[in-house]
Gaussian input, Z-matrix of N, CA and C with variables (Angstrom, degrees):
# hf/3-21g

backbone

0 1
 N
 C     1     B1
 C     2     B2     1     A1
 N     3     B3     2     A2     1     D1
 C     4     B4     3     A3     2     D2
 C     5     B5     4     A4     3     D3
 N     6     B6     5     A5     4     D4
 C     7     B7     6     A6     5     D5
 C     8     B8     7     A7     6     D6
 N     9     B9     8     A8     7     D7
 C    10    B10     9     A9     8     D8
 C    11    B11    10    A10     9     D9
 N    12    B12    11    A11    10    D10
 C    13    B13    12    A12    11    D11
 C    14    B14    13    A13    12    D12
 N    15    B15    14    A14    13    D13
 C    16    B16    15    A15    14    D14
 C    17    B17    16    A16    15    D15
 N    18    B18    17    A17    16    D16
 C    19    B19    18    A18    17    D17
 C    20    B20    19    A19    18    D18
 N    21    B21    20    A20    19    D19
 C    22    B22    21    A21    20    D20
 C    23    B23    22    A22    21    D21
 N    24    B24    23    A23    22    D22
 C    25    B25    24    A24    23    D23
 C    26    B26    25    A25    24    D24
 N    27    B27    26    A26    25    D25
 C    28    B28    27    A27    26    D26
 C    29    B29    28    A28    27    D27
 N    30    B30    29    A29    28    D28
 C    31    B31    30    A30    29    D29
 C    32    B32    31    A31    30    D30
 N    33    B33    32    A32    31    D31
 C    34    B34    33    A33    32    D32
 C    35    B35    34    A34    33    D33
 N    36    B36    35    A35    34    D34
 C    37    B37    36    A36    35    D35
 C    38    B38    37    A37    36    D36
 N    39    B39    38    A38    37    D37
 C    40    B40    39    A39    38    D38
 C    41    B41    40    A40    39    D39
 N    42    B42    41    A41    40    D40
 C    43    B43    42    A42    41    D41
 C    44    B44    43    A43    42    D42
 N    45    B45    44    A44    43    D43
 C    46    B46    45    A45    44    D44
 C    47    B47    46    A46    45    D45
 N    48    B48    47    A47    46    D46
 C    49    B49    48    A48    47    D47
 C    50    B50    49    A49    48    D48
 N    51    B51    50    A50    49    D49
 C    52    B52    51    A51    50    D50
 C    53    B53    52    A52    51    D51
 N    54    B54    53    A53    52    D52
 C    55    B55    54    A54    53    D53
 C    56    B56    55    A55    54    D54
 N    57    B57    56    A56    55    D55
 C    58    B58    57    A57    56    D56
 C    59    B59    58    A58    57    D57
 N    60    B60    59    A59    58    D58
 C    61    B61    60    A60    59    D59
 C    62    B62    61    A61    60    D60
 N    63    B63    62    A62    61    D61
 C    64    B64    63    A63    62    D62
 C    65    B65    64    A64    63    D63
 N    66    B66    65    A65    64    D64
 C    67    B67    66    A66    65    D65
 C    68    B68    67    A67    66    D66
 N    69    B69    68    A68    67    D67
 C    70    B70    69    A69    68    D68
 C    71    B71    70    A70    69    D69
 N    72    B72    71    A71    70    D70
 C    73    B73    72    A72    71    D71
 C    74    B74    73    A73    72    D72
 N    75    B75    74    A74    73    D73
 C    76    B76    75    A75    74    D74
 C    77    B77    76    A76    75    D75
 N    78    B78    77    A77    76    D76
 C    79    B79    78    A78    77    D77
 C    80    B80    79    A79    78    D78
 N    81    B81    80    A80    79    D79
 C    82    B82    81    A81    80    D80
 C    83    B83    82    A82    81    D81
 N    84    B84    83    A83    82    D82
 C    85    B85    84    A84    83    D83
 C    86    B86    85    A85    84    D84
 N    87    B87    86    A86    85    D85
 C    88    B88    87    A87    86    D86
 C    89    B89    88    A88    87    D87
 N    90    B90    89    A89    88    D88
 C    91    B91    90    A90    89    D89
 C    92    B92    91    A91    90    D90
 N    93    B93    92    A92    91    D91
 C    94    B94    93    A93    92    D92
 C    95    B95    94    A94    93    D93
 N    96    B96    95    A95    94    D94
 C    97    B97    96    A96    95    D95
 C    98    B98    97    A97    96    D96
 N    99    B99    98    A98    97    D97
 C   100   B100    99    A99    98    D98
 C   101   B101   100   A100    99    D99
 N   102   B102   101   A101   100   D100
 C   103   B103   102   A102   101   D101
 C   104   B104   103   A103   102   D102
 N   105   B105   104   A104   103   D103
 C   106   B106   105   A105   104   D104
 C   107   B107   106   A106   105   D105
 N   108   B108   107   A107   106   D106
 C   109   B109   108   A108   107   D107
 C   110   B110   109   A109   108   D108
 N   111   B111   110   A110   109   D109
 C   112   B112   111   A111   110   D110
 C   113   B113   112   A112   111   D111
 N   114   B114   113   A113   112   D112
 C   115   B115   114   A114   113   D113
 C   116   B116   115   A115   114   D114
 N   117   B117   116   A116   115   D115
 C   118   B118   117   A117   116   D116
 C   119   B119   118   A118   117   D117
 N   120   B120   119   A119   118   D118
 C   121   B121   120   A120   119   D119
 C   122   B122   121   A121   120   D120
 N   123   B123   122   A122   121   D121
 C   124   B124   123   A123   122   D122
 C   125   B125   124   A124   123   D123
 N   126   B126   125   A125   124   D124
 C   127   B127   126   A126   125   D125
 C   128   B128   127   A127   126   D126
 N   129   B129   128   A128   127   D127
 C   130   B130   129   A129   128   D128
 C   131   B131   130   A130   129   D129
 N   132   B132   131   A131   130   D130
 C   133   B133   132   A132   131   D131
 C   134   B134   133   A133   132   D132
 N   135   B135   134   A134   133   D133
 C   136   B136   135   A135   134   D134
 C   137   B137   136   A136   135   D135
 N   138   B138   137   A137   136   D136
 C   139   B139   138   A138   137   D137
 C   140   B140   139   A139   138   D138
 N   141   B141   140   A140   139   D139
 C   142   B142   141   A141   140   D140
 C   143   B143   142   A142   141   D141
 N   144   B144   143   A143   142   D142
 C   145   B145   144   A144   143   D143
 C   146   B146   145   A145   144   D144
 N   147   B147   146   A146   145   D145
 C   148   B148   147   A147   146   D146
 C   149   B149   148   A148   147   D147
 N   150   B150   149   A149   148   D148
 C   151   B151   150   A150   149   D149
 C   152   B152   151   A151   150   D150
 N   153   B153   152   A152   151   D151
 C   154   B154   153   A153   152   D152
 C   155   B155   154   A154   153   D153
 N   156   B156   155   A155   154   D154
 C   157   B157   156   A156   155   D155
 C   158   B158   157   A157   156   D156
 N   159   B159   158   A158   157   D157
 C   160   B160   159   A159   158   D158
 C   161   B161   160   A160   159   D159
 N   162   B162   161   A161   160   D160
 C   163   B163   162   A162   161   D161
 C   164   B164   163   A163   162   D162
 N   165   B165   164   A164   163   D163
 C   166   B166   165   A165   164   D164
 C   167   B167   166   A166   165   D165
 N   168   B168   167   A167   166   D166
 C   169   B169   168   A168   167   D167
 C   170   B170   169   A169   168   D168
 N   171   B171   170   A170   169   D169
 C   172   B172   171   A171   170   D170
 C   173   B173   172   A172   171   D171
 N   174   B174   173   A173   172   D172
 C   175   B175   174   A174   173   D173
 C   176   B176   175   A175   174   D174
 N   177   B177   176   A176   175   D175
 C   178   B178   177   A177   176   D176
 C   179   B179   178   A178   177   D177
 N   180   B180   179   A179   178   D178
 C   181   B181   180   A180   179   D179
 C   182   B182   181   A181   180   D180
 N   183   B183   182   A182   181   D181
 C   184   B184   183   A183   182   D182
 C   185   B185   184   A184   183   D183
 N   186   B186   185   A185   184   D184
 C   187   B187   186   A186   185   D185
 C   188   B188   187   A187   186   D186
 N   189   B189   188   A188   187   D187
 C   190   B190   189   A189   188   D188
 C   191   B191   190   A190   189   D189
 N   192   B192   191   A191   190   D190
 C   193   B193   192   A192   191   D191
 C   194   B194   193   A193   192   D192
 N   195   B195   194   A194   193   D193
 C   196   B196   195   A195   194   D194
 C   197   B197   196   A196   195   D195
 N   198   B198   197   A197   196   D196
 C   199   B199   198   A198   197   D197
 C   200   B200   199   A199   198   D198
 N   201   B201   200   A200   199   D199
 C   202   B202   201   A201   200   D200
 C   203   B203   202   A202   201   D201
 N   204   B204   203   A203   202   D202
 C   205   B205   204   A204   203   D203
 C   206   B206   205   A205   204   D204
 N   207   B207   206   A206   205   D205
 C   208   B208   207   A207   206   D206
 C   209   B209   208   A208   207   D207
 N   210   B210   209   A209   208   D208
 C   211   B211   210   A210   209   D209
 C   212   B212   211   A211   210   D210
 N   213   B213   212   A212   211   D211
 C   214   B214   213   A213   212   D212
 C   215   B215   214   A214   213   D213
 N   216   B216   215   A215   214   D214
 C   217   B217   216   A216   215   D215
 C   218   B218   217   A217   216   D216
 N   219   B219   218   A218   217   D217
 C   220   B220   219   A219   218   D218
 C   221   B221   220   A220   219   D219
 N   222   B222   221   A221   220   D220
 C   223   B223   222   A222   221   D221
 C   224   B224   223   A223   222   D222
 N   225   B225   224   A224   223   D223
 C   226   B226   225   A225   224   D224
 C   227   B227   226   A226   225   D225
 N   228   B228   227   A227   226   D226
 C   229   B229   228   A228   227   D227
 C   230   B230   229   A229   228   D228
 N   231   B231   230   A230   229   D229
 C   232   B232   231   A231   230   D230
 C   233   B233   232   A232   231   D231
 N   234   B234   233   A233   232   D232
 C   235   B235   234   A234   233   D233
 C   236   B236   235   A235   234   D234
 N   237   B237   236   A236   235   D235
 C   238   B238   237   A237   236   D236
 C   239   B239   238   A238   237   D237
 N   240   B240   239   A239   238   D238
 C   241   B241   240   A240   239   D239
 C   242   B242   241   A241   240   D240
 N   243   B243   242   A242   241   D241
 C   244   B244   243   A243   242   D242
 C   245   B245   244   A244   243   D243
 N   246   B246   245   A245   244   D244
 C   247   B247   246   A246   245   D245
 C   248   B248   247   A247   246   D246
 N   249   B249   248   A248   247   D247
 C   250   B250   249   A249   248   D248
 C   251   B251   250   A250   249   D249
 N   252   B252   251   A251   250   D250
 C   253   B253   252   A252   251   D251
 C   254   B254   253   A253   252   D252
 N   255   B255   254   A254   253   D253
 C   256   B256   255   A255   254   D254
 C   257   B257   256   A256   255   D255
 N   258   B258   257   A257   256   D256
 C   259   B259   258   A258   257   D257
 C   260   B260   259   A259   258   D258
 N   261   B261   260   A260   259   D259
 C   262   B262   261   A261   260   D260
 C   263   B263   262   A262   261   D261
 N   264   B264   263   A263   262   D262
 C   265   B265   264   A264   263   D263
 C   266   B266   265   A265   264   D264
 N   267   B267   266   A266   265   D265
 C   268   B268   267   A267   266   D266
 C   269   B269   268   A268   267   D267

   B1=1.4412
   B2=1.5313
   B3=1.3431
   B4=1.0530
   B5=1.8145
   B6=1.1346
   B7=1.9839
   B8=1.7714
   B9=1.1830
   B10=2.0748
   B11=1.2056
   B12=1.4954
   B13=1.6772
   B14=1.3284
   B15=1.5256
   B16=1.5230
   B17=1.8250
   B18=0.9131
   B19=2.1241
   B20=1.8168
   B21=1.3450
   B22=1.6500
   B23=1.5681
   B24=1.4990
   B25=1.0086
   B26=1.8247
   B27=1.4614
   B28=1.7298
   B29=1.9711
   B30=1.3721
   B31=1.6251
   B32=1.8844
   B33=1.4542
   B34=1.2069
   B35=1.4670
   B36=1.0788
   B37=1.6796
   B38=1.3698
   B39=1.4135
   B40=1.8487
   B41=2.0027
   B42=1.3273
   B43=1.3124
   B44=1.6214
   B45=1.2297
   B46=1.1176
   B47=1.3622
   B48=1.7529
   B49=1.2787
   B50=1.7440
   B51=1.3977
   B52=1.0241
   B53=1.5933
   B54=1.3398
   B55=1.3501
   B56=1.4674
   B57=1.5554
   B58=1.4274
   B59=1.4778
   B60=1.6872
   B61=1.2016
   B62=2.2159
   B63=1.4541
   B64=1.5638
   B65=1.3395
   B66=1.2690
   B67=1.5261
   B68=1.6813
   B69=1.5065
   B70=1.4755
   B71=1.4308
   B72=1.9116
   B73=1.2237
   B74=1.5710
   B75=1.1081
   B76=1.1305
   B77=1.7095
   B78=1.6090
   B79=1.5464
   B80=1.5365
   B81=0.9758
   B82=1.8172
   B83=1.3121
   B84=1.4899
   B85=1.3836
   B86=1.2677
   B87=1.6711
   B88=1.7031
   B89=1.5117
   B90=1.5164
   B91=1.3654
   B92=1.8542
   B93=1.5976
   B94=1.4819
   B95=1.9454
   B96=0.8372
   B97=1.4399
   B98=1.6648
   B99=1.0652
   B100=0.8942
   B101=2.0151
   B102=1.8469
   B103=1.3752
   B104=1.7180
   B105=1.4408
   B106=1.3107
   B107=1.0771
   B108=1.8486
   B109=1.5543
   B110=1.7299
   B111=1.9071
   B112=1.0729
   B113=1.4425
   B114=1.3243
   B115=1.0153
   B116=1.5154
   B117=1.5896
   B118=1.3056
   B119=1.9194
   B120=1.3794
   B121=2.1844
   B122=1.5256
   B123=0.8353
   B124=1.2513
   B125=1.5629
   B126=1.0194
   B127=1.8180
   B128=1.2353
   B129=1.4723
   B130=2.0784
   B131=1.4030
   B132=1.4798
   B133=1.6299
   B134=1.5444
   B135=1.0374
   B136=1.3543
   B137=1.5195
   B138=1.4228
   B139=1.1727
   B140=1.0853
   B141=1.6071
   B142=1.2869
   B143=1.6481
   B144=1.3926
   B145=1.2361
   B146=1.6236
   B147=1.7637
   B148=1.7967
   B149=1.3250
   B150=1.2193
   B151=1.0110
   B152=1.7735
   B153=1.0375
   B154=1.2850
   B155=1.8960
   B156=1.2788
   B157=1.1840
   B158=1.3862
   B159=1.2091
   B160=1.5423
   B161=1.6731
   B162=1.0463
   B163=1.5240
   B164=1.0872
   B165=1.5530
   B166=1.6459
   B167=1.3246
   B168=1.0644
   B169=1.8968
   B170=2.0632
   B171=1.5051
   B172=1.3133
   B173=1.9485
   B174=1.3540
   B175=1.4946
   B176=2.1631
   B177=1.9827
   B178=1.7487
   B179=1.8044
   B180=1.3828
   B181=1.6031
   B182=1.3933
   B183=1.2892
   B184=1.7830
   B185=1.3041
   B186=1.5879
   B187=1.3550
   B188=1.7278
   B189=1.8899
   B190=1.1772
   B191=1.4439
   B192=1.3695
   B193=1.1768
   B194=1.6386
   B195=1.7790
   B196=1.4104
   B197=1.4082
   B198=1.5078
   B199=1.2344
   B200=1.6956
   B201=0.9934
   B202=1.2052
   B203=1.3083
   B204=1.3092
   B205=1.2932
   B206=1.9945
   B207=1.4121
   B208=1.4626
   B209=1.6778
   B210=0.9576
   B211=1.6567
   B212=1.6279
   B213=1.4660
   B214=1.2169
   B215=1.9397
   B216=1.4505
   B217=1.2627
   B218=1.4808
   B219=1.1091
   B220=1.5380
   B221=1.6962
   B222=1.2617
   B223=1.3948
   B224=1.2024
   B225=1.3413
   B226=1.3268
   B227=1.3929
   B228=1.8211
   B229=1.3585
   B230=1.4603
   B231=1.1823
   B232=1.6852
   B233=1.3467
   B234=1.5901
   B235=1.0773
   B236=1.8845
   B237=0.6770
   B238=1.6948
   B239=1.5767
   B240=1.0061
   B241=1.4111
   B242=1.3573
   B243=0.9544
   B244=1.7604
   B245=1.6810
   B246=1.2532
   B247=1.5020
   B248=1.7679
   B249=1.1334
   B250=1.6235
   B251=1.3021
   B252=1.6891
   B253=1.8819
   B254=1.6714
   B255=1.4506
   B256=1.5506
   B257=1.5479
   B258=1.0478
   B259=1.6618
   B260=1.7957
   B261=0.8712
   B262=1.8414
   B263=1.6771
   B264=1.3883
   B265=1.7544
   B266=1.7304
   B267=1.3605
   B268=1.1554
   B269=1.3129
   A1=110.43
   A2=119.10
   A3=127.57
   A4=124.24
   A5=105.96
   A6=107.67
   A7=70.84
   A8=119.16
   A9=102.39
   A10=107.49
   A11=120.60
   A12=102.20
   A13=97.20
   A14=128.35
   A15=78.21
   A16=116.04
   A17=90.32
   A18=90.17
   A19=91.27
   A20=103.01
   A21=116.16
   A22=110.02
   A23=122.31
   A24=155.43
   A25=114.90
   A26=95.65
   A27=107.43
   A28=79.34
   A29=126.10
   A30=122.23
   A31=100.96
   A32=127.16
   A33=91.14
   A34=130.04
   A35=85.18
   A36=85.15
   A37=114.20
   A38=107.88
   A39=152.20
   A40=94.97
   A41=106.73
   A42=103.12
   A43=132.80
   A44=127.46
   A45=138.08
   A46=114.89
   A47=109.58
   A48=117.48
   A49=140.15
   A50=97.71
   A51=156.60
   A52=112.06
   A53=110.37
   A54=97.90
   A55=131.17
   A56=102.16
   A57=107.09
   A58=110.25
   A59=120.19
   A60=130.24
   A61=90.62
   A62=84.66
   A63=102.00
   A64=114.30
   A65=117.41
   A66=131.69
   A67=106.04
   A68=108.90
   A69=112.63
   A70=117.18
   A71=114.85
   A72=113.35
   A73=97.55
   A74=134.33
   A75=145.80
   A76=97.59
   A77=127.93
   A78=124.25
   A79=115.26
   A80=99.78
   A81=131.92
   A82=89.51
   A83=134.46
   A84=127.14
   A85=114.61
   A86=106.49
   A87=116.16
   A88=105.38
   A89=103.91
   A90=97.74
   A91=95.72
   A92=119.14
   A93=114.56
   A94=110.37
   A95=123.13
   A96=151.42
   A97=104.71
   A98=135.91
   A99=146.46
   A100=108.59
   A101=86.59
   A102=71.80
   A103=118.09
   A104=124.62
   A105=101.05
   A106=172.30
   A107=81.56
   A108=121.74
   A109=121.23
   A110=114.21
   A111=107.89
   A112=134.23
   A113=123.24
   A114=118.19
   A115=96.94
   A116=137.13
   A117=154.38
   A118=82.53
   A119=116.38
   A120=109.43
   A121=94.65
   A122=138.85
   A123=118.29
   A124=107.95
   A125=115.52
   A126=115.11
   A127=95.70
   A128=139.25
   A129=122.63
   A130=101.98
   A131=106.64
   A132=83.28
   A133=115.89
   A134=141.82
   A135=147.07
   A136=117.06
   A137=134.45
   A138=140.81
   A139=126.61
   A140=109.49
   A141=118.86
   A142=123.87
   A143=108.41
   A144=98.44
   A145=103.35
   A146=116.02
   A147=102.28
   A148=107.61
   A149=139.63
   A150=132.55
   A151=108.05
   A152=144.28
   A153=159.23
   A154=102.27
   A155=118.66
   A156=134.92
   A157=99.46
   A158=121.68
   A159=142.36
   A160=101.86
   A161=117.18
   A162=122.43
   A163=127.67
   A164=131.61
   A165=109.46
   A166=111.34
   A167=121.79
   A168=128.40
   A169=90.96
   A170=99.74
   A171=95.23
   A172=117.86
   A173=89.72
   A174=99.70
   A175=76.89
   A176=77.85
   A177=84.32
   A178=108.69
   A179=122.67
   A180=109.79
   A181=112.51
   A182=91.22
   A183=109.25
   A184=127.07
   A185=98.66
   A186=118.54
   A187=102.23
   A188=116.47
   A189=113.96
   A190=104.12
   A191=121.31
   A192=131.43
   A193=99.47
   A194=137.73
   A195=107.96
   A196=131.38
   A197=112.12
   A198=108.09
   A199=129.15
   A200=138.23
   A201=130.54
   A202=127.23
   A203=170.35
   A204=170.26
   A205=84.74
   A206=117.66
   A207=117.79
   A208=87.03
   A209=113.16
   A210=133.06
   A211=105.11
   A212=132.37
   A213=124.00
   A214=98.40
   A215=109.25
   A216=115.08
   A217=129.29
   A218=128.33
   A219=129.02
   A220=132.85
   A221=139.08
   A222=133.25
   A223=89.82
   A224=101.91
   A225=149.70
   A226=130.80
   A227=123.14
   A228=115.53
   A229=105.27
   A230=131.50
   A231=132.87
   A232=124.05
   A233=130.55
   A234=115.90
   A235=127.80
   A236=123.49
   A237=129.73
   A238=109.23
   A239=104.12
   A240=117.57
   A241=120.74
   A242=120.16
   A243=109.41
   A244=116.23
   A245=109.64
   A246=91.21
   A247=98.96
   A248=104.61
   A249=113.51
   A250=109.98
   A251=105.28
   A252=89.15
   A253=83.42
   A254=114.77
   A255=139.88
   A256=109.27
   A257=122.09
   A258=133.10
   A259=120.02
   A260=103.54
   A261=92.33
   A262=112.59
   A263=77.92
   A264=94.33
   A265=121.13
   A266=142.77
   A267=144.52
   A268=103.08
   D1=-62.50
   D2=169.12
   D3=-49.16
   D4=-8.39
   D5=-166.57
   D6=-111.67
   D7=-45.17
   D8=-167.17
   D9=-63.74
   D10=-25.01
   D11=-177.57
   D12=-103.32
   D13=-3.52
   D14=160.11
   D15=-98.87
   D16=-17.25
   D17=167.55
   D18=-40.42
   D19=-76.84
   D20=-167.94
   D21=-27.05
   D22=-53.24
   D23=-149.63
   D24=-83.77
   D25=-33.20
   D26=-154.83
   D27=-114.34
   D28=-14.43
   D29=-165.25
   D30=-72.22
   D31=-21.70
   D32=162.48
   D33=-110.55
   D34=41.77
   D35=175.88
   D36=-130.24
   D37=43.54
   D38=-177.80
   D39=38.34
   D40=48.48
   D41=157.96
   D42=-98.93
   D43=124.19
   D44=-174.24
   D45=-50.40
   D46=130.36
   D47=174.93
   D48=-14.24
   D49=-65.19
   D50=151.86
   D51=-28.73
   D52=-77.31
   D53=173.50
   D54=-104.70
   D55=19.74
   D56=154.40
   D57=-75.10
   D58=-34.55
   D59=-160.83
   D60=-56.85
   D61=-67.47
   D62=172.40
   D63=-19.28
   D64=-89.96
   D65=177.07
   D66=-26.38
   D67=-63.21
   D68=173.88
   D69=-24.46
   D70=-56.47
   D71=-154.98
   D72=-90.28
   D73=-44.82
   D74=-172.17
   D75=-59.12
   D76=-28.09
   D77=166.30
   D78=-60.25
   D79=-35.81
   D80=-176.93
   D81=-61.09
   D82=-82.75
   D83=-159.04
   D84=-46.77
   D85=-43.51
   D86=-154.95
   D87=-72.52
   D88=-28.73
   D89=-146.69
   D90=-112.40
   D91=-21.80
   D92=169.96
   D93=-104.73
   D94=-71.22
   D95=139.46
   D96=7.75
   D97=-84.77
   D98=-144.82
   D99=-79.33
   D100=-51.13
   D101=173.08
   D102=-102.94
   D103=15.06
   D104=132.94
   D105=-6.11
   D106=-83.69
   D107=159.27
   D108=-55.21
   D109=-37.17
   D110=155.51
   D111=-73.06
   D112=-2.37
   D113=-160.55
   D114=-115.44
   D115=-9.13
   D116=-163.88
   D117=-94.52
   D118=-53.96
   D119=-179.70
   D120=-79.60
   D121=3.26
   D122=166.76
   D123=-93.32
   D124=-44.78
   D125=179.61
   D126=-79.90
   D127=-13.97
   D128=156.96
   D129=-67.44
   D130=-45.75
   D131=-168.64
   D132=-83.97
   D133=-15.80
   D134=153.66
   D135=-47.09
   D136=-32.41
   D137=142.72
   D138=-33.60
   D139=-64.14
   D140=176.93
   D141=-75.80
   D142=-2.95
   D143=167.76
   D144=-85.45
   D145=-41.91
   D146=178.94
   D147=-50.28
   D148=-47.54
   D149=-165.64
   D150=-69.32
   D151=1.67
   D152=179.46
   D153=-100.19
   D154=-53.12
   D155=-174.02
   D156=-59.36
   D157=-61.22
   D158=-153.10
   D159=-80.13
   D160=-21.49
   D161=178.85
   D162=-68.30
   D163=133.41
   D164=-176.55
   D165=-91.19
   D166=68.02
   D167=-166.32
   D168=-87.46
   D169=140.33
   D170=169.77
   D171=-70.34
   D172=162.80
   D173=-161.75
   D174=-120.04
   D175=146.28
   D176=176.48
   D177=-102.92
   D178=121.55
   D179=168.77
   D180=-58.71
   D181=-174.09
   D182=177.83
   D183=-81.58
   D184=-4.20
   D185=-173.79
   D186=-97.61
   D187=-27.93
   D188=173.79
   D189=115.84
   D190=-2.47
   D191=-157.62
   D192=-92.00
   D193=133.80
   D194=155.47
   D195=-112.31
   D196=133.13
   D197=178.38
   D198=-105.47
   D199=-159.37
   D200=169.71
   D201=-101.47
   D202=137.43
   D203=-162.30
   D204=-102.51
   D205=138.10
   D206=-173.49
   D207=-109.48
   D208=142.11
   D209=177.01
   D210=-37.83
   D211=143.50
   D212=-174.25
   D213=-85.82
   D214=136.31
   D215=154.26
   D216=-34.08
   D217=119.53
   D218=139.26
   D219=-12.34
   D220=81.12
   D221=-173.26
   D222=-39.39
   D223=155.81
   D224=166.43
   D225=-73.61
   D226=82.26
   D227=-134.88
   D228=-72.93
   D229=-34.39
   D230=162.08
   D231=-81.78
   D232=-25.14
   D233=169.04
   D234=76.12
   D235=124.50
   D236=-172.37
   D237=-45.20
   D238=-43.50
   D239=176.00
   D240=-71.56
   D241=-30.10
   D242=175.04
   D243=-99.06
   D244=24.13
   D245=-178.07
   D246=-119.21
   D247=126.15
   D248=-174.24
   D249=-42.25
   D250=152.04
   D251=-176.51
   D252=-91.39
   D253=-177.89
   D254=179.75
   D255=-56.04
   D256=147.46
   D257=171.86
   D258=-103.69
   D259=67.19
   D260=171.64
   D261=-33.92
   D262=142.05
   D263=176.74
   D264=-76.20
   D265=112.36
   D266=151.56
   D267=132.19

């Protein structure tokens, strides 16, 4: 559909069948195609950095020494703060 109108489209302005068809597909790459394709290595490499983040790989100090980063804790589904303090009686 898109390659007939532009043949249709590009025929009076004595352009060849052919490379209106051309132009068509080659619009197609630049303009759907292409950045896709950039945007498909950008979400691999964004993956691969969580997966880098999320890893317990040792980390080196400044001193040269390596230690481990320990997995982050679980929040705390109630929290210190929301639980009423005690009521004395009378």
């Amino acid at each position: 559909m898109r390659e007939g109108a532009a043949a249709l489209l590009l025929s009076p302005y004595a352009v060849p069948t052919g490379a209106a068809v051309d132009a068509s597909l080659v619009w197609f790459v630049f303009a759907m195609l292409l950045p896709a394709a950039l945007g498909a290595l950008w979400l691999v490499a964004e993956r691969a950095k969580s997966r880098v983040r999320k890893s317990d790989e040792p980390i080196r100090e400044a001193d040269g020494a390596l230690t481990r980063v320990p997995p982050p804790l679980p929040p705390n589904a109630l929290g210190t703060e929301s639980v009423a303090p005690h009521c004395e009686v009378g």
